[in-house]
PDB file of N, CA, C and O in Angstrom:
ATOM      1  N   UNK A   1      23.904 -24.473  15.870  1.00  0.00           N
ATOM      2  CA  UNK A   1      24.027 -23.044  16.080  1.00  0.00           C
ATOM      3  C   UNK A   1      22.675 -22.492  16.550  1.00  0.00           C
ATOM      4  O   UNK A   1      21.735 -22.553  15.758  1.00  0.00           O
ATOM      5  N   UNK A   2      22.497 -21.975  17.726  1.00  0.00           N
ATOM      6  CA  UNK A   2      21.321 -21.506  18.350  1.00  0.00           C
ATOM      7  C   UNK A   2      20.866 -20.700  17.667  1.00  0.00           C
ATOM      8  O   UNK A   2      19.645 -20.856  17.690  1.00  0.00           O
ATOM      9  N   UNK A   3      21.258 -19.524  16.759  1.00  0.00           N
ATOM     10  CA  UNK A   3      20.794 -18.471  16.696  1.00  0.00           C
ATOM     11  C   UNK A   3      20.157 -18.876  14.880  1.00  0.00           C
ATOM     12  O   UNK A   3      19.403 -18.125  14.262  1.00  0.00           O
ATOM     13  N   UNK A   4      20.504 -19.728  14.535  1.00  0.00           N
ATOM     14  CA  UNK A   4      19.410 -20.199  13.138  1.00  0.00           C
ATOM     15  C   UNK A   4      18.150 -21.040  13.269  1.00  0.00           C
ATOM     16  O   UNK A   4      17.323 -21.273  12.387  1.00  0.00           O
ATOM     17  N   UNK A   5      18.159 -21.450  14.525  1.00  0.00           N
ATOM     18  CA  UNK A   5      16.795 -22.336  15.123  1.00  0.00           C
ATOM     19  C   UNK A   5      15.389 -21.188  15.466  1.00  0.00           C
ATOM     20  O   UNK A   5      14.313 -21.734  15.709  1.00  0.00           O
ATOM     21  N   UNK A   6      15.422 -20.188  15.473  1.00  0.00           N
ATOM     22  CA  UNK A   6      14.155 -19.263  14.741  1.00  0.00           C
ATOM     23  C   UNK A   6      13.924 -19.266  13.407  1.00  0.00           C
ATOM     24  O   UNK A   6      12.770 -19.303  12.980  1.00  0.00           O
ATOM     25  N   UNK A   7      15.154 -19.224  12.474  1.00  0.00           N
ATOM     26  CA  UNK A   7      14.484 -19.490  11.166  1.00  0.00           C
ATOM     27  C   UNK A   7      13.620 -20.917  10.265  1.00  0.00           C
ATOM     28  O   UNK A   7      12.777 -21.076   9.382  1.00  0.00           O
ATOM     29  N   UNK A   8      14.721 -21.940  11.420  1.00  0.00           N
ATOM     30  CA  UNK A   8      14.736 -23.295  11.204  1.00  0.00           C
ATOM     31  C   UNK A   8      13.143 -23.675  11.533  1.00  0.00           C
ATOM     32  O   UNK A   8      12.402 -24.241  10.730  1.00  0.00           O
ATOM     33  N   UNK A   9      12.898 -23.398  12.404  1.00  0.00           N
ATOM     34  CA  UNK A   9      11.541 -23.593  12.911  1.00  0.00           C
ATOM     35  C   UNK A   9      10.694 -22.809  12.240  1.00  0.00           C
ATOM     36  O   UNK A   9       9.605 -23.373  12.345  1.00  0.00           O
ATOM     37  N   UNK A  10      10.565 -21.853  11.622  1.00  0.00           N
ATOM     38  CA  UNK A  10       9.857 -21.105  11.020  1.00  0.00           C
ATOM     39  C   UNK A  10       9.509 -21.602   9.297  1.00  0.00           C
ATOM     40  O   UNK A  10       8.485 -21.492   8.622  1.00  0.00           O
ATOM     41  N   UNK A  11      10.804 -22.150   9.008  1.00  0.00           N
ATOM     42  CA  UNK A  11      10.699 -22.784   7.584  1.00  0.00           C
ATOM     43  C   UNK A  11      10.132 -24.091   7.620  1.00  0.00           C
ATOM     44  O   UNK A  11       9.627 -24.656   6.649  1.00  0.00           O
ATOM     45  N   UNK A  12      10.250 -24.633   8.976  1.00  0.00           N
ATOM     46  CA  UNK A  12       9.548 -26.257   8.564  1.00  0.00           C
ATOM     47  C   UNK A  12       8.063 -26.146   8.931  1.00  0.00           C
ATOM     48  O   UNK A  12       7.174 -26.971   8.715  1.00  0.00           O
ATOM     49  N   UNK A  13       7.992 -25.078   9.470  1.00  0.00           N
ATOM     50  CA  UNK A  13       6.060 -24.693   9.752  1.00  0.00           C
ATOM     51  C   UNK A  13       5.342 -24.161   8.067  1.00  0.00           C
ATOM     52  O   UNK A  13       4.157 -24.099   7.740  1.00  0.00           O
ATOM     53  N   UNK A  14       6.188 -23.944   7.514  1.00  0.00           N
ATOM     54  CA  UNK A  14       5.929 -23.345   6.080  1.00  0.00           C
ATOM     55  C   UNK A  14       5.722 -24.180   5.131  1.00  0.00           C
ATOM     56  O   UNK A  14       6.302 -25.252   5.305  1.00  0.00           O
ATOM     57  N   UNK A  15       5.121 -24.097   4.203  1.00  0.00           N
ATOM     58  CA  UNK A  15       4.100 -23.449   4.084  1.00  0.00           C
ATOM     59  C   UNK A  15       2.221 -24.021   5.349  1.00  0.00           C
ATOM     60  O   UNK A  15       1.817 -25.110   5.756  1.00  0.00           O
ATOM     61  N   UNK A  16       1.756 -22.782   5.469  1.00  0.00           N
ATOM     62  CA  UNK A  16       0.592 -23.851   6.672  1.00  0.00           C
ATOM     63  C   UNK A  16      -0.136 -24.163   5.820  1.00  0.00           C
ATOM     64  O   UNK A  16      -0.190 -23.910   4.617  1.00  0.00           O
ATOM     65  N   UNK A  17      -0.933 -24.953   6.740  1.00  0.00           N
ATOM     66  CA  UNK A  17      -2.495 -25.441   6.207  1.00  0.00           C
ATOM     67  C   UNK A  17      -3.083 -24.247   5.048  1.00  0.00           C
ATOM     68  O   UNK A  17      -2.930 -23.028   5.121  1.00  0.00           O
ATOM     69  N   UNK A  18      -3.616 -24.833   4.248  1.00  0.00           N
ATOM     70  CA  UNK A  18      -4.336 -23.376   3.970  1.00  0.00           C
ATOM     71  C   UNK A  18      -5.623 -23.695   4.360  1.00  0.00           C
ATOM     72  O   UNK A  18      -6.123 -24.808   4.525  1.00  0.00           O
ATOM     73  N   UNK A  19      -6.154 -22.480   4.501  1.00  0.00           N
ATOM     74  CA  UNK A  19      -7.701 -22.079   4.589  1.00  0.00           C
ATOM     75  C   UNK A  19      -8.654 -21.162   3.756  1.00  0.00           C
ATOM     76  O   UNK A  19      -8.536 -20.976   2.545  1.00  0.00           O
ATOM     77  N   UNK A  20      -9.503 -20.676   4.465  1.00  0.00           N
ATOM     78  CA  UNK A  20     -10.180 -19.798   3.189  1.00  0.00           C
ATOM     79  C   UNK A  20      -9.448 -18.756   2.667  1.00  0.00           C
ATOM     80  O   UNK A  20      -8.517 -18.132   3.177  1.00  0.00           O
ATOM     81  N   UNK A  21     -10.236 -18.582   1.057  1.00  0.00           N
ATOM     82  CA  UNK A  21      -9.753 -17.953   0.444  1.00  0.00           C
ATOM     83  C   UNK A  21     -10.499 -16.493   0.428  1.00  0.00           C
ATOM     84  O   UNK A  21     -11.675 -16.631   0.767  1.00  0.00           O
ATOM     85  N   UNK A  22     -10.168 -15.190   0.145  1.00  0.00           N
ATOM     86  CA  UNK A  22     -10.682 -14.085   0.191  1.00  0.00           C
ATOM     87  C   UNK A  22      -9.968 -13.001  -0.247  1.00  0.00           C
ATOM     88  O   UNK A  22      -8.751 -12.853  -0.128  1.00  0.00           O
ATOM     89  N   UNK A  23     -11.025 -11.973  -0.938  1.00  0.00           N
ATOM     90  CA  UNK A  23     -11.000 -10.886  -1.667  1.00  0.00           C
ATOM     91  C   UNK A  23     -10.390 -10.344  -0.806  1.00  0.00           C
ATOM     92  O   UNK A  23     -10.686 -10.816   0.292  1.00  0.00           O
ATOM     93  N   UNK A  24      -9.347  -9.221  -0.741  1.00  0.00           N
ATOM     94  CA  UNK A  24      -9.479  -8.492  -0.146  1.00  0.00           C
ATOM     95  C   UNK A  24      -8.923  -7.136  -0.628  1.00  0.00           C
ATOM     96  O   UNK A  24      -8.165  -7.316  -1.581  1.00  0.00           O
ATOM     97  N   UNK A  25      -9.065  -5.661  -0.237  1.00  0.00           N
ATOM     98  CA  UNK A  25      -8.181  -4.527  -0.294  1.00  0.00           C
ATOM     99  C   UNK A  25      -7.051  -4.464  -0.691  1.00  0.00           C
ATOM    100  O   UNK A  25      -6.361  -5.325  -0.145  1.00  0.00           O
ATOM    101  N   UNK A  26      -6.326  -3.649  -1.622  1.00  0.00           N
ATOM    102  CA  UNK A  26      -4.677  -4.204  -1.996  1.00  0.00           C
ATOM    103  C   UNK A  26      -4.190  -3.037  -0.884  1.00  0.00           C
ATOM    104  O   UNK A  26      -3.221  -2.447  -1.363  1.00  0.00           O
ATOM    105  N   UNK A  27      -4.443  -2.662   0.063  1.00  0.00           N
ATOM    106  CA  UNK A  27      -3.722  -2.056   0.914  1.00  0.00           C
ATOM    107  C   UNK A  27      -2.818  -2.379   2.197  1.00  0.00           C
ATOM    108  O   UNK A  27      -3.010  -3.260   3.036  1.00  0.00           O
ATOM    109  N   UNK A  28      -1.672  -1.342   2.127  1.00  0.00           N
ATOM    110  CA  UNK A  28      -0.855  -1.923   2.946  1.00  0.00           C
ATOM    111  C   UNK A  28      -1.445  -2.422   4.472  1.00  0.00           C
ATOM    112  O   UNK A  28      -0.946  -3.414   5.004  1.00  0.00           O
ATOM    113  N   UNK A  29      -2.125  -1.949   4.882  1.00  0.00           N
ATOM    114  CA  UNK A  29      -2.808  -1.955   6.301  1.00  0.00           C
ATOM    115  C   UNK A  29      -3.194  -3.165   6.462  1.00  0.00           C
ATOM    116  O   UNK A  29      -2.646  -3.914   7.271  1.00  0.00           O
ATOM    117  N   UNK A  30      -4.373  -3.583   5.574  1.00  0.00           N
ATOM    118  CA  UNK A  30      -4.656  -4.880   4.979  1.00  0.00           C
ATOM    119  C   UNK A  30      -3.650  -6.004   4.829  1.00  0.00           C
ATOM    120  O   UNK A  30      -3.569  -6.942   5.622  1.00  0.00           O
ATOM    121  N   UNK A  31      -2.943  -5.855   3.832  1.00  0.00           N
ATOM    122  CA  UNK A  31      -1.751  -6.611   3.532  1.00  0.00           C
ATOM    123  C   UNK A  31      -0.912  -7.082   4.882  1.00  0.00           C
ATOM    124  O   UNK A  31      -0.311  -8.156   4.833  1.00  0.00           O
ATOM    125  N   UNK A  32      -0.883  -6.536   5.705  1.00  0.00           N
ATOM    126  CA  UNK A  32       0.124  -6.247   6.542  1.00  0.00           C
ATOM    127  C   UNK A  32      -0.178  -7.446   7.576  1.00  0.00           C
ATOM    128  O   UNK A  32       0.439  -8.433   7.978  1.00  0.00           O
ATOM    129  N   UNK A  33      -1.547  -6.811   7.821  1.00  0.00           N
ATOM    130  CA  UNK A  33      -2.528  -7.513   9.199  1.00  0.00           C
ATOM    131  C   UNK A  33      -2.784  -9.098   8.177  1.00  0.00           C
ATOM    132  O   UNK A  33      -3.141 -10.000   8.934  1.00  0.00           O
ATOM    133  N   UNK A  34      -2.679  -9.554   6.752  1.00  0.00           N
ATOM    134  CA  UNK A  34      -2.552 -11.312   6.646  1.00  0.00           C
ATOM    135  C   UNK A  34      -1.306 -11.637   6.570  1.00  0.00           C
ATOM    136  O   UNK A  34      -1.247 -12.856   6.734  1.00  0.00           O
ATOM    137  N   UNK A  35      -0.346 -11.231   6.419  1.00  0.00           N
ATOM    138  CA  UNK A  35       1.101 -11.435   6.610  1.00  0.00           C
ATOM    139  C   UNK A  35       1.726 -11.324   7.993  1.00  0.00           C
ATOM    140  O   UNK A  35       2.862 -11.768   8.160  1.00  0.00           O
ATOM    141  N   UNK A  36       0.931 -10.653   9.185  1.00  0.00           N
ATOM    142  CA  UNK A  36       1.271 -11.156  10.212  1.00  0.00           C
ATOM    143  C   UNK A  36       0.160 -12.592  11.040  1.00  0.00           C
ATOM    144  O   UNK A  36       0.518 -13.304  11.978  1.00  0.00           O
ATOM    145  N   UNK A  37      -0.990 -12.636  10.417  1.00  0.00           N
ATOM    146  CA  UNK A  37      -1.268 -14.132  10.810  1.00  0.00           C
ATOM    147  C   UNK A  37      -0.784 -15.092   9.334  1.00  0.00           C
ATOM    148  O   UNK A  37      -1.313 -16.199   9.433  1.00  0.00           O
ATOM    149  N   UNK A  38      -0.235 -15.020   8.476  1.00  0.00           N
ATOM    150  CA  UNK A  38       0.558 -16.242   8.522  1.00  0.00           C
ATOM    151  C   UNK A  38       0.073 -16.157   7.070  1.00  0.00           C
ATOM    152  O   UNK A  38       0.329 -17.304   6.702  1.00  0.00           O
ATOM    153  N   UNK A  39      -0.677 -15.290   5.579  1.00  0.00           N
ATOM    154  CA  UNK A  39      -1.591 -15.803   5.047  1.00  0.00           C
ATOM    155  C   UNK A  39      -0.712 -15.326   4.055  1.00  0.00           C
ATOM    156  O   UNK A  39       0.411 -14.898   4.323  1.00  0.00           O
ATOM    157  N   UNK A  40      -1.358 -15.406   2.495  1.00  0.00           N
ATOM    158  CA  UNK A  40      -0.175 -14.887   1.613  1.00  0.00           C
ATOM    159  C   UNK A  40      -0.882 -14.883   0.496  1.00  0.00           C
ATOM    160  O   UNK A  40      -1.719 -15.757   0.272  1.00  0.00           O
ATOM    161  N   UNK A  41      -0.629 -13.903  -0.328  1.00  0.00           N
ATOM    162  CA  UNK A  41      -1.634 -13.431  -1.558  1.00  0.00           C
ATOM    163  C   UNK A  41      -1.630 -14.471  -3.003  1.00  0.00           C
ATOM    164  O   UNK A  41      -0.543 -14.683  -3.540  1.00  0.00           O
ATOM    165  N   UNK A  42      -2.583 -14.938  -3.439  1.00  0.00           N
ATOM    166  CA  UNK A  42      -2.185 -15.822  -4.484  1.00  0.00           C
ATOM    167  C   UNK A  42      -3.025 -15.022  -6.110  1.00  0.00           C
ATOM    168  O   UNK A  42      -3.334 -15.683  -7.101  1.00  0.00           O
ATOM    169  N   UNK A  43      -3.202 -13.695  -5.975  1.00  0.00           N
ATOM    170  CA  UNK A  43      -3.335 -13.071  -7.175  1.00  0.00           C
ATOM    171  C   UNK A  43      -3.864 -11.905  -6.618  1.00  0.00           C
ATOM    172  O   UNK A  43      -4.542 -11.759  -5.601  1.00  0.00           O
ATOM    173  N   UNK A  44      -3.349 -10.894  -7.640  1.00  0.00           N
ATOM    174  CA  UNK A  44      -4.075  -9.318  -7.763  1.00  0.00           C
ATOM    175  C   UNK A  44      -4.795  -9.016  -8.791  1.00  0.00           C
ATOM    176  O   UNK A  44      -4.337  -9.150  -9.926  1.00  0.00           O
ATOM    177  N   UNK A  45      -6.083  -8.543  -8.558  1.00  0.00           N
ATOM    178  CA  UNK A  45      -6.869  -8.209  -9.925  1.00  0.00           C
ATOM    179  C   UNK A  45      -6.136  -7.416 -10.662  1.00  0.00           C
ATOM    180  O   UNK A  45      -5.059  -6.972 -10.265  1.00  0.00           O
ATOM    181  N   UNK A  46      -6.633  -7.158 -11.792  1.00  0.00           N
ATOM    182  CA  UNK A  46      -6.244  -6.303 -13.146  1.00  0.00           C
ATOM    183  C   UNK A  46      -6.298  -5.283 -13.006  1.00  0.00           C
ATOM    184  O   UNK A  46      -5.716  -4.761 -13.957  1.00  0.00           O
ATOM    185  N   UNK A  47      -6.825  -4.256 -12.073  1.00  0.00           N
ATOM    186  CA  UNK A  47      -7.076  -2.787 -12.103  1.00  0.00           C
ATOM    187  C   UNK A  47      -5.901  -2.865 -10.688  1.00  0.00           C
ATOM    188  O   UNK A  47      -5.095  -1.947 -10.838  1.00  0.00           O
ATOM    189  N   UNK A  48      -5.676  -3.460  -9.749  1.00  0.00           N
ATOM    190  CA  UNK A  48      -4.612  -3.309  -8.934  1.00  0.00           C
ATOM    191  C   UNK A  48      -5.327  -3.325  -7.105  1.00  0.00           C
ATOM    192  O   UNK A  48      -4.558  -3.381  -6.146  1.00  0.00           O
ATOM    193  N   UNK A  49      -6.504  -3.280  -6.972  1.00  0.00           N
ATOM    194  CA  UNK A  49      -7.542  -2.824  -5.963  1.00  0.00           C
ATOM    195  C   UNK A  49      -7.362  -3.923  -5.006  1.00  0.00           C
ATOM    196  O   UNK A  49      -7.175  -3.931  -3.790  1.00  0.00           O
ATOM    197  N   UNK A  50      -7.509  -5.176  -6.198  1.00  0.00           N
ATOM    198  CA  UNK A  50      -7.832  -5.851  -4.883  1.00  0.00           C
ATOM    199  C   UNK A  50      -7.066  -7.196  -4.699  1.00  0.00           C
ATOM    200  O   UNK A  50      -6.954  -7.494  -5.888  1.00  0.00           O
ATOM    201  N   UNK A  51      -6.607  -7.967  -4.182  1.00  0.00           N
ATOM    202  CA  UNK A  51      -5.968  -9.566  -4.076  1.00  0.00           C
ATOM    203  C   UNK A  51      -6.876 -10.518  -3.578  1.00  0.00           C
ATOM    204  O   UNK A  51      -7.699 -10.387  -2.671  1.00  0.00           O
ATOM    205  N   UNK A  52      -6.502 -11.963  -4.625  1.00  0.00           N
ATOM    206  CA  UNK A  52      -6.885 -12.683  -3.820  1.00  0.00           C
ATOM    207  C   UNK A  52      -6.306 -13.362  -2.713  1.00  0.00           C
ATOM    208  O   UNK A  52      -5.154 -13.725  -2.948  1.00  0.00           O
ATOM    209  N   UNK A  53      -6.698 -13.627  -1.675  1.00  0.00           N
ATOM    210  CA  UNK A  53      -5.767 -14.235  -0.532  1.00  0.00           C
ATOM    211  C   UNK A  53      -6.257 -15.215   0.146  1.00  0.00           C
ATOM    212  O   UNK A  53      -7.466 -15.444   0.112  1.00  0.00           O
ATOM    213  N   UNK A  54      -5.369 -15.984   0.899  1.00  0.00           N
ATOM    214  CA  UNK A  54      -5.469 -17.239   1.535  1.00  0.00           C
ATOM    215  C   UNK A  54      -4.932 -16.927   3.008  1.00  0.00           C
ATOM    216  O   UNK A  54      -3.843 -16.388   3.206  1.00  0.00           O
ATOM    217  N   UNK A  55      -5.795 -17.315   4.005  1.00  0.00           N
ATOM    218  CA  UNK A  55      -5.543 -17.428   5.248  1.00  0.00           C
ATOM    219  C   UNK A  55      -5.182 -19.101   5.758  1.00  0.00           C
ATOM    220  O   UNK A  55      -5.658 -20.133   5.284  1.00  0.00           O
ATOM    221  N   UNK A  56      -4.400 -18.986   6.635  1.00  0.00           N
ATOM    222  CA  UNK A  56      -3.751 -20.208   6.913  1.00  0.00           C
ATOM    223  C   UNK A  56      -5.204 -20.402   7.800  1.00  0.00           C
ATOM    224  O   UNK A  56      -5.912 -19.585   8.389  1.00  0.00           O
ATOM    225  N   UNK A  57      -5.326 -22.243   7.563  1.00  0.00           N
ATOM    226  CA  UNK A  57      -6.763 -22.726   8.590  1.00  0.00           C
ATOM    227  C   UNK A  57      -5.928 -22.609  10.142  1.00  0.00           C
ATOM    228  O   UNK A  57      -6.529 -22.858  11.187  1.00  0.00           O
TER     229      UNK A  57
END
């Protein structure tokens, strides 16, 4: 079925490489711009400010 071969391909690229790790802003703007290169948060501090995150290498 043609039209599941975007997801198909998308799930076997998953999870990427990882790369560095980094503090960053808990804001959406922020958030937004590592979730469109590929990266994904692996903790939020205790006061809510900030995440830690991982960028794909």
């Amino acid at each position: 079925m043609p039209w599941l071969t975007p997801g198909h391909t998308a799930r076997q690229a998953w999870p990427p490489v990882p790369g560095e790790t980094a503090d960053l802003p808990a804001r959406a703007d922020v958030l937004l711009r590592l979730g469109r290169v590929g990266g994904w948060v692996e903790s939020v501090a205790n006061d809510g400010k900030t995440v830690r995150a991982v960028r794909p290498a």
